[in-house]
mmJSON file of the N, C-alpha and C atoms, coordinates in Angstrom:
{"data_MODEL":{"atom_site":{
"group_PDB":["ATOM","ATOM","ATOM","ATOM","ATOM","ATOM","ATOM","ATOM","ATOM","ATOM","ATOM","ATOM","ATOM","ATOM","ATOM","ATOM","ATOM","ATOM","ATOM","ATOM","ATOM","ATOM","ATOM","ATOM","ATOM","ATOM","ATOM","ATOM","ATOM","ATOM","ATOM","ATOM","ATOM","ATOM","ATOM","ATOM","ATOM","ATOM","ATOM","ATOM","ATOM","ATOM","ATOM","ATOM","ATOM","ATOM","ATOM","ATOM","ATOM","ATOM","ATOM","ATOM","ATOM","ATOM","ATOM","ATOM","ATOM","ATOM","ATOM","ATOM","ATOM","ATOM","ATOM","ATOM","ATOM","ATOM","ATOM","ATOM","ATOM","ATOM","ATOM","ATOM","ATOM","ATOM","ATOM","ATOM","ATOM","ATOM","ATOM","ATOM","ATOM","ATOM","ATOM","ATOM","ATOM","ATOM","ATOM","ATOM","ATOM","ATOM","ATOM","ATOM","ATOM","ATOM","ATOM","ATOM","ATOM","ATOM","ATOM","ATOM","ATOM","ATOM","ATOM","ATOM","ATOM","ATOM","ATOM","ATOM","ATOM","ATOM","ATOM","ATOM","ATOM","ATOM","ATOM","ATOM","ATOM","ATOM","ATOM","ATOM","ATOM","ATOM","ATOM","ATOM","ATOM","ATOM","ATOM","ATOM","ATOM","ATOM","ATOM","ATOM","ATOM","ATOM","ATOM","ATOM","ATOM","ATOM","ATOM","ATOM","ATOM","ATOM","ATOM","ATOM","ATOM","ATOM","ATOM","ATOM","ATOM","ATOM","ATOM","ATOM","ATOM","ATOM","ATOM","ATOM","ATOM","ATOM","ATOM","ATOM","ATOM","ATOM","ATOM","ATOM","ATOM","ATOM","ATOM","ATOM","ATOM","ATOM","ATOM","ATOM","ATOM","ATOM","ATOM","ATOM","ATOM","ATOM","ATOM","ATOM","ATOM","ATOM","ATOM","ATOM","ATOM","ATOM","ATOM","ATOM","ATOM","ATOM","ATOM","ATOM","ATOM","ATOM","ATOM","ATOM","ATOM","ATOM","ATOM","ATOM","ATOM","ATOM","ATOM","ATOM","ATOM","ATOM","ATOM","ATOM","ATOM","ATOM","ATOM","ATOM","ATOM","ATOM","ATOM","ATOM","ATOM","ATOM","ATOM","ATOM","ATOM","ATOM","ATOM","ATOM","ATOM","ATOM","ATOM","ATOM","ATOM","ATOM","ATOM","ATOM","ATOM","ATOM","ATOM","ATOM","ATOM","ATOM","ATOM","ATOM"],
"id":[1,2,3,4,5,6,7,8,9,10,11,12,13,14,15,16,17,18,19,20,21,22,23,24,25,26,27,28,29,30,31,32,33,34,35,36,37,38,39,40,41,42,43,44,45,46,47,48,49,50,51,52,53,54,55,56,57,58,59,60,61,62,63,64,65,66,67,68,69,70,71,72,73,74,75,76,77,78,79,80,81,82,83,84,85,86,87,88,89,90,91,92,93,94,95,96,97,98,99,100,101,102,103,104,105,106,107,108,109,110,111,112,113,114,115,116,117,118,119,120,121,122,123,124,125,126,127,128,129,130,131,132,133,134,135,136,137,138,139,140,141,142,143,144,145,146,147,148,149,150,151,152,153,154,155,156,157,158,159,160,161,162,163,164,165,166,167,168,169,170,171,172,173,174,175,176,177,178,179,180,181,182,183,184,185,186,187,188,189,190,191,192,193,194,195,196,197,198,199,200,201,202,203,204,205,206,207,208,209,210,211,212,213,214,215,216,217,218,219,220,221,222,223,224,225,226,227,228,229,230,231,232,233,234,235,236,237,238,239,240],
"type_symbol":["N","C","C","N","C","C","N","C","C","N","C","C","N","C","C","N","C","C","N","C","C","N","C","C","N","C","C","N","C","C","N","C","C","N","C","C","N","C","C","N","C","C","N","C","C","N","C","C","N","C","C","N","C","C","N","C","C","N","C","C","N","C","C","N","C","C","N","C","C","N","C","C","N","C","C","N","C","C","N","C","C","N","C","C","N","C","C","N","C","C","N","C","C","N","C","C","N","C","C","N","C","C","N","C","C","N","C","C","N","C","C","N","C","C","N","C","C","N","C","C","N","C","C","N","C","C","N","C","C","N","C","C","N","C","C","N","C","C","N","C","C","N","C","C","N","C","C","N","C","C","N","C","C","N","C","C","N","C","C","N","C","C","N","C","C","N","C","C","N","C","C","N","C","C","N","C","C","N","C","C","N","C","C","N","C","C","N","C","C","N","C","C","N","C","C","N","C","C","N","C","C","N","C","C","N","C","C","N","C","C","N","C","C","N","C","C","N","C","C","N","C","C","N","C","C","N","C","C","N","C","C","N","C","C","N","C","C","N","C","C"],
"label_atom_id":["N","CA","C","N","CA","C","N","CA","C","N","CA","C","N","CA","C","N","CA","C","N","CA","C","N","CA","C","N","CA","C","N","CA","C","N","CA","C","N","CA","C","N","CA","C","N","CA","C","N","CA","C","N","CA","C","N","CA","C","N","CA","C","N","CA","C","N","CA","C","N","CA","C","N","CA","C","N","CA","C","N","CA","C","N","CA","C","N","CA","C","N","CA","C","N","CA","C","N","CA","C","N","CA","C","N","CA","C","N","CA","C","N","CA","C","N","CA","C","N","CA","C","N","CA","C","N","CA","C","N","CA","C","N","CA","C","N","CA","C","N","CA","C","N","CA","C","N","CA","C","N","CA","C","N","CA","C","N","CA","C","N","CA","C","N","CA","C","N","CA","C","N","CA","C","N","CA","C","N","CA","C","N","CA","C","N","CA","C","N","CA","C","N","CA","C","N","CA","C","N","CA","C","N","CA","C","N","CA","C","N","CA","C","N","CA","C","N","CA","C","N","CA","C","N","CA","C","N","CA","C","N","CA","C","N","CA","C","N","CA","C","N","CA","C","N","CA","C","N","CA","C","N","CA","C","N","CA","C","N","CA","C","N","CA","C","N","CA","C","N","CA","C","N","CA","C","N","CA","C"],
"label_alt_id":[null,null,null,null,null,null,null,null,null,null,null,null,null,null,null,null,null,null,null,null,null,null,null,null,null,null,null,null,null,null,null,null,null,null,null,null,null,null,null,null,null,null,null,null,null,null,null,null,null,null,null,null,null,null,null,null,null,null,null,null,null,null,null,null,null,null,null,null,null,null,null,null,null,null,null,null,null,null,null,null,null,null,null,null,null,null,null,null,null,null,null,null,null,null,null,null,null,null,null,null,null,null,null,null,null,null,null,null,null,null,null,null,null,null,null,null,null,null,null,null,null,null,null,null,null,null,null,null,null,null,null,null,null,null,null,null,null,null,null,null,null,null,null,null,null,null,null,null,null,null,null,null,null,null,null,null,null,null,null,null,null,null,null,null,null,null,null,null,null,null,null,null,null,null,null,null,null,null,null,null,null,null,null,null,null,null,null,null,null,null,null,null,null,null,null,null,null,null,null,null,null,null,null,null,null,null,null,null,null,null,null,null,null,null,null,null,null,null,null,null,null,null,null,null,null,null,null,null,null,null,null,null,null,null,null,null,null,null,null,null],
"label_comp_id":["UNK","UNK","UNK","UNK","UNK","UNK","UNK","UNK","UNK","UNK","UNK","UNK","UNK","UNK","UNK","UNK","UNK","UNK","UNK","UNK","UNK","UNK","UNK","UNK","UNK","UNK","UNK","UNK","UNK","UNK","UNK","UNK","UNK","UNK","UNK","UNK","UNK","UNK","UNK","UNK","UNK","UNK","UNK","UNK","UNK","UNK","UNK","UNK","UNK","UNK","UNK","UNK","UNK","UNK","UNK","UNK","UNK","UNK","UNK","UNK","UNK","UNK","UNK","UNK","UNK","UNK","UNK","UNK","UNK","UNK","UNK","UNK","UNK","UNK","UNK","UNK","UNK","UNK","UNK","UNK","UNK","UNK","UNK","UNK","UNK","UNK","UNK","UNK","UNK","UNK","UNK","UNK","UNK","UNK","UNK","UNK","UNK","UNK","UNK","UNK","UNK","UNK","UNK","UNK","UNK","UNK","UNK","UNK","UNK","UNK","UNK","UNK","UNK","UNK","UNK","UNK","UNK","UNK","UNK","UNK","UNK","UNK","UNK","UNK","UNK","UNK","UNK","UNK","UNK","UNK","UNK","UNK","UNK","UNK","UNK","UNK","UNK","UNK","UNK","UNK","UNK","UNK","UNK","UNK","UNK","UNK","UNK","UNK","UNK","UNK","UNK","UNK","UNK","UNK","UNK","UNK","UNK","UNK","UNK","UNK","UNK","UNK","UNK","UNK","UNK","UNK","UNK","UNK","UNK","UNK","UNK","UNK","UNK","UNK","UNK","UNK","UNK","UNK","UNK","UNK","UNK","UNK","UNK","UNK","UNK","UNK","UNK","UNK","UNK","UNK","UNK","UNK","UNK","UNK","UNK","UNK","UNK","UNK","UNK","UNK","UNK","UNK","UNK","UNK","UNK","UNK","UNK","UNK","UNK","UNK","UNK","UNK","UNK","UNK","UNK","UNK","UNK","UNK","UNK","UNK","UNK","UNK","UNK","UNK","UNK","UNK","UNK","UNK","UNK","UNK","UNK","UNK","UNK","UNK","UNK","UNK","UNK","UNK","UNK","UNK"],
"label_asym_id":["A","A","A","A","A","A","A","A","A","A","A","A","A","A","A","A","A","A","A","A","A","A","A","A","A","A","A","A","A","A","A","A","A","A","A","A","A","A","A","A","A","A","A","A","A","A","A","A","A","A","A","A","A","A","A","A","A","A","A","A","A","A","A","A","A","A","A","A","A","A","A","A","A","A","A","A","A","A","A","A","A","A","A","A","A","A","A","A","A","A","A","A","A","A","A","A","A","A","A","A","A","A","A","A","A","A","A","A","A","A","A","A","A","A","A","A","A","A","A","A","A","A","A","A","A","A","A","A","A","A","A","A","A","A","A","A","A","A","A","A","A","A","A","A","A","A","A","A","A","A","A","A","A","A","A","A","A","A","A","A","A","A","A","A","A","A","A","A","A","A","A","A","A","A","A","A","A","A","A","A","A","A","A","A","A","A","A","A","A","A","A","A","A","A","A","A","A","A","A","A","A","A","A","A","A","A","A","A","A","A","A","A","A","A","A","A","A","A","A","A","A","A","A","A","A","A","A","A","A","A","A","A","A","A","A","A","A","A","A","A"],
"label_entity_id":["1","1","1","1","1","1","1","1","1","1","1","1","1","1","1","1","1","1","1","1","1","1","1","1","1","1","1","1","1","1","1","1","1","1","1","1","1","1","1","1","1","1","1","1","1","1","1","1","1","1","1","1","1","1","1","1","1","1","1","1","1","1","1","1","1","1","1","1","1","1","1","1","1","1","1","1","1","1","1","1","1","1","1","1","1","1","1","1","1","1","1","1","1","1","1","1","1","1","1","1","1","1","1","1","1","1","1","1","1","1","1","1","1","1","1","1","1","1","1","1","1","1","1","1","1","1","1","1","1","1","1","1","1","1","1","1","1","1","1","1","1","1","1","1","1","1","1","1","1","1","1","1","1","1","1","1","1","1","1","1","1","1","1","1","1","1","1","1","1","1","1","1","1","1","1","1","1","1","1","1","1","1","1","1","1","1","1","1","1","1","1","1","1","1","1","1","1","1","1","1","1","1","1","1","1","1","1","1","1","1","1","1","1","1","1","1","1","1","1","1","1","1","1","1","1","1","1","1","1","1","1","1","1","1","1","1","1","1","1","1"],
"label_seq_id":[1,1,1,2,2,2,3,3,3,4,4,4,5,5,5,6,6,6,7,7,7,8,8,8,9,9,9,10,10,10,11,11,11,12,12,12,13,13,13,14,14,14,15,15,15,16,16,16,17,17,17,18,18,18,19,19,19,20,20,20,21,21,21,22,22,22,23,23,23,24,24,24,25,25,25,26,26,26,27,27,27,28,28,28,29,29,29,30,30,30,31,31,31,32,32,32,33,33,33,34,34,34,35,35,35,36,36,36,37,37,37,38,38,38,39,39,39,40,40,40,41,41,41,42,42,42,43,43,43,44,44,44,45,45,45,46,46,46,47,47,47,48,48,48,49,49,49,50,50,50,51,51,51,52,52,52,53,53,53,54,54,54,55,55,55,56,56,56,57,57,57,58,58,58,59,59,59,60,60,60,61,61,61,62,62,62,63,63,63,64,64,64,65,65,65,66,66,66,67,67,67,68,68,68,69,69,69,70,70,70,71,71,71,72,72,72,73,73,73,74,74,74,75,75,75,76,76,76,77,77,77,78,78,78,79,79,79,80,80,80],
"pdbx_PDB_ins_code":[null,null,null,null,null,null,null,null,null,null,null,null,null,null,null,null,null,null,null,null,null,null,null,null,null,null,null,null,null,null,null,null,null,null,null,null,null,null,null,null,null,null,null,null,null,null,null,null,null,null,null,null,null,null,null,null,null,null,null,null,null,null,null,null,null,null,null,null,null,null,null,null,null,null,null,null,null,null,null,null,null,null,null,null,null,null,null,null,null,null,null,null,null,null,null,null,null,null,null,null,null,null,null,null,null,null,null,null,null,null,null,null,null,null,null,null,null,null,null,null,null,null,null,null,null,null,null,null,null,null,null,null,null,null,null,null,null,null,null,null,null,null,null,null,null,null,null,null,null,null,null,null,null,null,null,null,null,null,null,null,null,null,null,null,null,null,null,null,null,null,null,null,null,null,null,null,null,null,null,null,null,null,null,null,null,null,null,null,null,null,null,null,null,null,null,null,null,null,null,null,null,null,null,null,null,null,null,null,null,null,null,null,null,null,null,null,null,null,null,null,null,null,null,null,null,null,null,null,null,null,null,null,null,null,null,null,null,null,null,null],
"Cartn_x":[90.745,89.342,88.691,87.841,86.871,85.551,85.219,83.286,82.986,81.688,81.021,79.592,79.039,78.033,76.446,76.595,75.8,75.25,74.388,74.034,74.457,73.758,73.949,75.537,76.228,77.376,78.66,78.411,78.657,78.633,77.481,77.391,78.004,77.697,78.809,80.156,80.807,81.756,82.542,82.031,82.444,82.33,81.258,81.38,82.502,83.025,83.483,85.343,85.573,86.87,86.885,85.658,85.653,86.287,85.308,86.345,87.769,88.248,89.53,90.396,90.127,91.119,90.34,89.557,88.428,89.261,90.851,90.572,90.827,90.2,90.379,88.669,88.165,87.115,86.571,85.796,85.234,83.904,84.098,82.781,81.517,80.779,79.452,78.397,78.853,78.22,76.313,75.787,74.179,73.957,72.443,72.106,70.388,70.367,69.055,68.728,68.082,67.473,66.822,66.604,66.099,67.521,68.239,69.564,69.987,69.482,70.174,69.492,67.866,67.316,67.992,68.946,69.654,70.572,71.435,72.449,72.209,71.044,70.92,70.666,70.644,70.846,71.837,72.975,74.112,74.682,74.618,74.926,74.35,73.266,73.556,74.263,74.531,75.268,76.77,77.454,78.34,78.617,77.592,77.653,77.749,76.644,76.743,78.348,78.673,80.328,80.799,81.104,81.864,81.528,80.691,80.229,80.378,80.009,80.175,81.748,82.493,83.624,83.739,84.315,84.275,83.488,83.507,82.877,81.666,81.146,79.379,78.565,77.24,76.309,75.445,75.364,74.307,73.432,73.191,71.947,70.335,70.755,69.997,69.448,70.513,70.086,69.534,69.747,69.472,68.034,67.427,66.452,65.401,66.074,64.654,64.758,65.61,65.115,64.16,64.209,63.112,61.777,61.617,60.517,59.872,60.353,60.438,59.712,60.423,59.318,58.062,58.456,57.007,55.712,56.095,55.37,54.39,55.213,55.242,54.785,54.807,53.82,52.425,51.701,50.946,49.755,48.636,47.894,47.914,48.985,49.338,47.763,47.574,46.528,44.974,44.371,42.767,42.397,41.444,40.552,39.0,38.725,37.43,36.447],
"Cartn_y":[31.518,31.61,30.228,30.019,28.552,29.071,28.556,27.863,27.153,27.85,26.725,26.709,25.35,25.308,25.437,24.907,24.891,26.349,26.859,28.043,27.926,26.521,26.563,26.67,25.975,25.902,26.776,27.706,29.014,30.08,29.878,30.835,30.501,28.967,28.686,28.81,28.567,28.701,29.984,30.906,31.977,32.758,32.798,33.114,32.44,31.181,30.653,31.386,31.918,32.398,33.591,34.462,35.673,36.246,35.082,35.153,34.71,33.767,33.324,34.184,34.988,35.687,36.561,37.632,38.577,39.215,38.865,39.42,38.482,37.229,36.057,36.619,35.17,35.591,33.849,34.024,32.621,32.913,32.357,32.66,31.881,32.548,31.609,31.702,30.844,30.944,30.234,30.908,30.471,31.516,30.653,31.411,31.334,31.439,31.417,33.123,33.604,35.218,35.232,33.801,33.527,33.927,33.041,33.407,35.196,35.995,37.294,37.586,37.244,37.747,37.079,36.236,34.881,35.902,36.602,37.994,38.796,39.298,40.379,39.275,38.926,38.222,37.565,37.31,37.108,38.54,39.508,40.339,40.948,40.723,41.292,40.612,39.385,38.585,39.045,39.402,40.433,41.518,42.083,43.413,43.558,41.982,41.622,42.089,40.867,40.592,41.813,42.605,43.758,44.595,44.754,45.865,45.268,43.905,43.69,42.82,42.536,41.281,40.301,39.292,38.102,36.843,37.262,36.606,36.636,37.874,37.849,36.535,36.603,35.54,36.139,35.387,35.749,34.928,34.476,33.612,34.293,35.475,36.807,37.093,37.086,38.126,36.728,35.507,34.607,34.686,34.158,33.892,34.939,36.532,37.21,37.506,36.972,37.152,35.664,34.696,33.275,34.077,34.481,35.191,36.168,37.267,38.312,37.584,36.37,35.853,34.715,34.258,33.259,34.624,36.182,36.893,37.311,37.239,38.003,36.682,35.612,34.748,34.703,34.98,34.826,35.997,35.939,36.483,35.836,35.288,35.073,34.385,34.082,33.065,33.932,33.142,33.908,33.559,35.041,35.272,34.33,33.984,33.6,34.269],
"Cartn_z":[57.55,57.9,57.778,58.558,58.888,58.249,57.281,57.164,57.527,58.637,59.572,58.486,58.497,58.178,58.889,59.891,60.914,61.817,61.991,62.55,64.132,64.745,66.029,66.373,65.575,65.936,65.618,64.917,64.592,65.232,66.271,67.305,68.218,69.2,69.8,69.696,68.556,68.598,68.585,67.773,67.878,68.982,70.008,71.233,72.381,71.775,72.373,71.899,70.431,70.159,70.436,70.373,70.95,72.412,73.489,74.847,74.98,73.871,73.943,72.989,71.608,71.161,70.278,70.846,70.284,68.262,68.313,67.029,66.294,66.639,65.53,64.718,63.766,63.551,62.813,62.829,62.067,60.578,59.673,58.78,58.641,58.566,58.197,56.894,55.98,54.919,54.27,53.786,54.104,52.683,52.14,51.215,51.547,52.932,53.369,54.062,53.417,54.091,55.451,56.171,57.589,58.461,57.73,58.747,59.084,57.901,58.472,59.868,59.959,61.576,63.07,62.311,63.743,63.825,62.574,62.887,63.815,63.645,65.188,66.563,66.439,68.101,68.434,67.216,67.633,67.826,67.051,67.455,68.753,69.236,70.768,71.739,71.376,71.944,72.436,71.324,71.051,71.564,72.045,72.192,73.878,73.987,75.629,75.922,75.333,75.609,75.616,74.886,74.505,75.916,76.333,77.29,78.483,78.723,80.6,80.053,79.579,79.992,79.114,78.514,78.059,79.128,80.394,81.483,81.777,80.805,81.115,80.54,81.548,81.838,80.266,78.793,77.881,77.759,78.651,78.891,79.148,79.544,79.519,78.264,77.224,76.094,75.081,75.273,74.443,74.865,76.278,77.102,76.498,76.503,76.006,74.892,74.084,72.173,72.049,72.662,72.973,73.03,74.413,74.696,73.725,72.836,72.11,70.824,70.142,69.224,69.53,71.007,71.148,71.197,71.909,71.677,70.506,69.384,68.047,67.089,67.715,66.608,66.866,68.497,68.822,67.745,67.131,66.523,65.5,64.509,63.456,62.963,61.322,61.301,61.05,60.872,60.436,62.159,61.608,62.836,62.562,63.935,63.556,64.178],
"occupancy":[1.0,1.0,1.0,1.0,1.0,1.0,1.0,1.0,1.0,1.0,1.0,1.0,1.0,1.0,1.0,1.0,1.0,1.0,1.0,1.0,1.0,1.0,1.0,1.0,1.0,1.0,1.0,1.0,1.0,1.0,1.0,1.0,1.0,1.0,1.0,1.0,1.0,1.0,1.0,1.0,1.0,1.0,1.0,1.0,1.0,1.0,1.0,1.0,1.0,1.0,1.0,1.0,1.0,1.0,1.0,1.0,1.0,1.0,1.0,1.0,1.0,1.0,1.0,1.0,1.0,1.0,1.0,1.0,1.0,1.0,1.0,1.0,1.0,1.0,1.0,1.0,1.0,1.0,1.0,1.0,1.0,1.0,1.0,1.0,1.0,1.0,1.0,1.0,1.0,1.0,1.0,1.0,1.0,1.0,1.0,1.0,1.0,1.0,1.0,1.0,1.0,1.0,1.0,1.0,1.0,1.0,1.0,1.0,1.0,1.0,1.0,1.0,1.0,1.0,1.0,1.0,1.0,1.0,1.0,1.0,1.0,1.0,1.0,1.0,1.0,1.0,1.0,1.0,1.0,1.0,1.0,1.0,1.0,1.0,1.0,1.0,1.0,1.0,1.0,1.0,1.0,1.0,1.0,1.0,1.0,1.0,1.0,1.0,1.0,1.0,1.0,1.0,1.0,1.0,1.0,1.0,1.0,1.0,1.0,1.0,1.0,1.0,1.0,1.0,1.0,1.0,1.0,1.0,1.0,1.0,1.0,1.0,1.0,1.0,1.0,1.0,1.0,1.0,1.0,1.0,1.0,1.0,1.0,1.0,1.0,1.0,1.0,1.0,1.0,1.0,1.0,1.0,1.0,1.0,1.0,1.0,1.0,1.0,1.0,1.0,1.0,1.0,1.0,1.0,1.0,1.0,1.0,1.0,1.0,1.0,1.0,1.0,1.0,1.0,1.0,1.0,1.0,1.0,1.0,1.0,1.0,1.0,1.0,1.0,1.0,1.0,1.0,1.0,1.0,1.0,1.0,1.0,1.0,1.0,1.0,1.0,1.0,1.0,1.0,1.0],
"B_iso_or_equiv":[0.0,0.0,0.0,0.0,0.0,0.0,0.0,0.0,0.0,0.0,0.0,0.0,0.0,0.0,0.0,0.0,0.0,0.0,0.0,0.0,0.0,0.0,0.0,0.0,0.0,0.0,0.0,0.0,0.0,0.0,0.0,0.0,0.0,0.0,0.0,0.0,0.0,0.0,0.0,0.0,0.0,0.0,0.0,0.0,0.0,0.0,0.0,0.0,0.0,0.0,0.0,0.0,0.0,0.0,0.0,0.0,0.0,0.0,0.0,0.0,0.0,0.0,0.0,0.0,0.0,0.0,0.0,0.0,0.0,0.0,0.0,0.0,0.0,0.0,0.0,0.0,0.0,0.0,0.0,0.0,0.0,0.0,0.0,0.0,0.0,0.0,0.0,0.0,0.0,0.0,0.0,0.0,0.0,0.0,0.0,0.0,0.0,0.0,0.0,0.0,0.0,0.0,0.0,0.0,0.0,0.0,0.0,0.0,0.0,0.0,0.0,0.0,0.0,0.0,0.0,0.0,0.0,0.0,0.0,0.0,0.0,0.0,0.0,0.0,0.0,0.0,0.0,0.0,0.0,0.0,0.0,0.0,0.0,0.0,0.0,0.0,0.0,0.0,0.0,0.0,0.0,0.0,0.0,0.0,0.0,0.0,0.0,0.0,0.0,0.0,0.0,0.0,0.0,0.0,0.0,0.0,0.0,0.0,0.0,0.0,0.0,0.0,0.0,0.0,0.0,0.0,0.0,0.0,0.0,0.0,0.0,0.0,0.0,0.0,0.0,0.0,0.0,0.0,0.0,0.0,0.0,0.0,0.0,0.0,0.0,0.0,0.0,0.0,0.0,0.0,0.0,0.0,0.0,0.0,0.0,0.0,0.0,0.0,0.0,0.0,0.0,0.0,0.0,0.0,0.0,0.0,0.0,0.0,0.0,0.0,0.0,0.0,0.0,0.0,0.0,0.0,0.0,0.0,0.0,0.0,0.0,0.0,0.0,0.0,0.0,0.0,0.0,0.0,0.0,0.0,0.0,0.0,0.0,0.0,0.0,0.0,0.0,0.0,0.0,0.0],
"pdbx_formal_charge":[null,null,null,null,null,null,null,null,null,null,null,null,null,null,null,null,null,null,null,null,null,null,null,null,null,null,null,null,null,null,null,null,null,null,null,null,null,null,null,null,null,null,null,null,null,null,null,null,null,null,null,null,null,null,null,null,null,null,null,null,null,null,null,null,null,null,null,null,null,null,null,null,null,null,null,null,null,null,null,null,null,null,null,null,null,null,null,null,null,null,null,null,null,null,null,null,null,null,null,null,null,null,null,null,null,null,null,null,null,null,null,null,null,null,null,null,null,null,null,null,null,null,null,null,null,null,null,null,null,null,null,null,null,null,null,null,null,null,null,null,null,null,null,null,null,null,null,null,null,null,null,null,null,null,null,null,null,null,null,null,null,null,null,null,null,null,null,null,null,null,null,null,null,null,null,null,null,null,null,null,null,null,null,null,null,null,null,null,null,null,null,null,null,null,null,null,null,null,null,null,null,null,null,null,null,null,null,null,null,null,null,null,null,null,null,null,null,null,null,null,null,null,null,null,null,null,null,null,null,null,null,null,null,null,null,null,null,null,null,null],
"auth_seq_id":[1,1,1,2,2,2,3,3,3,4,4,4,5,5,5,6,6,6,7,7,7,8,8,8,9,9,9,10,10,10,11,11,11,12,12,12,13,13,13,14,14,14,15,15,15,16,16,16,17,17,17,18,18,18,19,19,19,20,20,20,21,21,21,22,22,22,23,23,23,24,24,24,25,25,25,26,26,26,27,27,27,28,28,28,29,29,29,30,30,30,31,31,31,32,32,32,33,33,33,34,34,34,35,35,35,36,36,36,37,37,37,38,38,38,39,39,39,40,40,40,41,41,41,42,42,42,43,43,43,44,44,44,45,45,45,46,46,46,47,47,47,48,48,48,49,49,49,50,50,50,51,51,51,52,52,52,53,53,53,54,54,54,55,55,55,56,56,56,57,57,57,58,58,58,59,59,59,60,60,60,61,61,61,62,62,62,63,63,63,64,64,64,65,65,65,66,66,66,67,67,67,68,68,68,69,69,69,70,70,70,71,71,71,72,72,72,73,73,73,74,74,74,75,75,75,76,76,76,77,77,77,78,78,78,79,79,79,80,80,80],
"auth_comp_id":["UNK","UNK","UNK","UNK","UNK","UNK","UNK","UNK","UNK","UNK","UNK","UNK","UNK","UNK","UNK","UNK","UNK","UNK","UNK","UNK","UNK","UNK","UNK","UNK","UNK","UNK","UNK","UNK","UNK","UNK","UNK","UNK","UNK","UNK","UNK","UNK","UNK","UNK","UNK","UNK","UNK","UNK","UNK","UNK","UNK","UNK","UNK","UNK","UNK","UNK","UNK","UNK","UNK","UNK","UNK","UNK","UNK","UNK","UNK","UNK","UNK","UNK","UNK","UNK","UNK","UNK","UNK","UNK","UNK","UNK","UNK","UNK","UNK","UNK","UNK","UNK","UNK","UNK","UNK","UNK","UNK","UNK","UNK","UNK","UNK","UNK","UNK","UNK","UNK","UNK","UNK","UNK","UNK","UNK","UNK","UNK","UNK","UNK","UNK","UNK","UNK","UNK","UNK","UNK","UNK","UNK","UNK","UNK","UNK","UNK","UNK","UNK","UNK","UNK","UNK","UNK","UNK","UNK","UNK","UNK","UNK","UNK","UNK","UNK","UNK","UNK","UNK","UNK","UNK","UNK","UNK","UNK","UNK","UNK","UNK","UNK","UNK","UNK","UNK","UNK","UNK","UNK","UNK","UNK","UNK","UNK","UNK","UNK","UNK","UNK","UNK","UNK","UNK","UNK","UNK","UNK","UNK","UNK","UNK","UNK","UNK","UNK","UNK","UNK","UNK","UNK","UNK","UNK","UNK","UNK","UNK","UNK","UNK","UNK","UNK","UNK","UNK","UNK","UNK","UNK","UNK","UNK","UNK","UNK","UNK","UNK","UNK","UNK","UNK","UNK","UNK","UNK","UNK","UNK","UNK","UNK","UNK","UNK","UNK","UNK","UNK","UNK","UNK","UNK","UNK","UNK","UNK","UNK","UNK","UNK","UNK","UNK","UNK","UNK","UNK","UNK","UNK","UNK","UNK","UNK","UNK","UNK","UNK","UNK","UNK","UNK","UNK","UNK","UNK","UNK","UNK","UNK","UNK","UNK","UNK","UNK","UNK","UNK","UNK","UNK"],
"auth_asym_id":["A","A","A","A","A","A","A","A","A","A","A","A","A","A","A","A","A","A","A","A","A","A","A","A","A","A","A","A","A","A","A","A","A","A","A","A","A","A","A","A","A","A","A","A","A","A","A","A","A","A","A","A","A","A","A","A","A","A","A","A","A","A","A","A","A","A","A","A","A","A","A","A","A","A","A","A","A","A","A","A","A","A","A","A","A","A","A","A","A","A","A","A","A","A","A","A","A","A","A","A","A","A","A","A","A","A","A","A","A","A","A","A","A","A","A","A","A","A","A","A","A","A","A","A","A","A","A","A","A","A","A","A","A","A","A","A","A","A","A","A","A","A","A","A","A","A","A","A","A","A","A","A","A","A","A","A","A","A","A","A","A","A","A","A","A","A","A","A","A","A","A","A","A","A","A","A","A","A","A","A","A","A","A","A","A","A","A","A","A","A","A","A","A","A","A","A","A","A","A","A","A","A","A","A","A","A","A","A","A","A","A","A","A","A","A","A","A","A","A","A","A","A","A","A","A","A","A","A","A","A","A","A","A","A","A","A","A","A","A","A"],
"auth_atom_id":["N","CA","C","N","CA","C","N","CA","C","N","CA","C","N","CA","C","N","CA","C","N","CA","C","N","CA","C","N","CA","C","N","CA","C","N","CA","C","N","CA","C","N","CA","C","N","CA","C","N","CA","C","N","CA","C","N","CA","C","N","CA","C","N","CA","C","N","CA","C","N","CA","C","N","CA","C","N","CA","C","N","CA","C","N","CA","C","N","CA","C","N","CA","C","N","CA","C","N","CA","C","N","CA","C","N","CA","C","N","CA","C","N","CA","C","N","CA","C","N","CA","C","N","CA","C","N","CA","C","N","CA","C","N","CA","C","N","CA","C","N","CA","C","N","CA","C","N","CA","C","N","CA","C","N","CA","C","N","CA","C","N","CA","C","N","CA","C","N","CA","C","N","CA","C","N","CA","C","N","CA","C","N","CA","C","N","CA","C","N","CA","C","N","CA","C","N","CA","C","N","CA","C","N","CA","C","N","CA","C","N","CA","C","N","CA","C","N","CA","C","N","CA","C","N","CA","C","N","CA","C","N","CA","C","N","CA","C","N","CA","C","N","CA","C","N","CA","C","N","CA","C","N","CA","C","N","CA","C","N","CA","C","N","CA","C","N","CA","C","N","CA","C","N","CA","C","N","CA","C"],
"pdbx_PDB_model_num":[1,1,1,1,1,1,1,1,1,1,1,1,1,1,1,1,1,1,1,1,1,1,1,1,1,1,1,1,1,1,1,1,1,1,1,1,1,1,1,1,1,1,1,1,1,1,1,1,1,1,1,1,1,1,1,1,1,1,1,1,1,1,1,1,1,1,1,1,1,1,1,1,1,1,1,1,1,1,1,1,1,1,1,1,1,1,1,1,1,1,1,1,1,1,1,1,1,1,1,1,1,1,1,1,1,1,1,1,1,1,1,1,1,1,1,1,1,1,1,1,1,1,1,1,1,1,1,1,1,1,1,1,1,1,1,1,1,1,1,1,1,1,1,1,1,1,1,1,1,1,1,1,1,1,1,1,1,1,1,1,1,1,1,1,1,1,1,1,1,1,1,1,1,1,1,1,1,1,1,1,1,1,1,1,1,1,1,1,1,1,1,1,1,1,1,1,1,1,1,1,1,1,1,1,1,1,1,1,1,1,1,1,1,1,1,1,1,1,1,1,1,1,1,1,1,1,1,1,1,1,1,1,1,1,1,1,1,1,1,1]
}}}
């Protein structure tokens, strides 16, 4: 097993061993509680894969978890 340190590159990569040998696996170690919410969107990432191909386009599912929180900050903050 590999510890990646890096978030970005953790995802890349593992998407990247997933299409090349789905029962390898890579680890990612963090003692930050931000990182578990980056989990579910790798996991749909995942799930992309799993359901259309190793060949599917997740540029989709990245694109609207972007969108999903520029939404969800908007209000934040005192009202005036």
């Amino acid at each position: 097993m590999v510890y990646i340190t890096s978030w970005d590159e953790f995802v890349e990569r593992s998407v990247q061993l997933f299409r090349a040998d789905p029962d390898s696996c890579l680890k990612f170690k963090t003692d930050q509680t931000q990182d578990a919410k980056k989990m579910e969107k790798l996991n749909n990432i995942f799930f992309t894969l799993m359901a259309r191909g190793p060949d599917a386009d997740i540029s989709e599912v990245t694109g609207k978890e972007q969108m999903e929180t520029q939404a969800t900050k908007r209000g934040r903050g005192r009202k005036q």
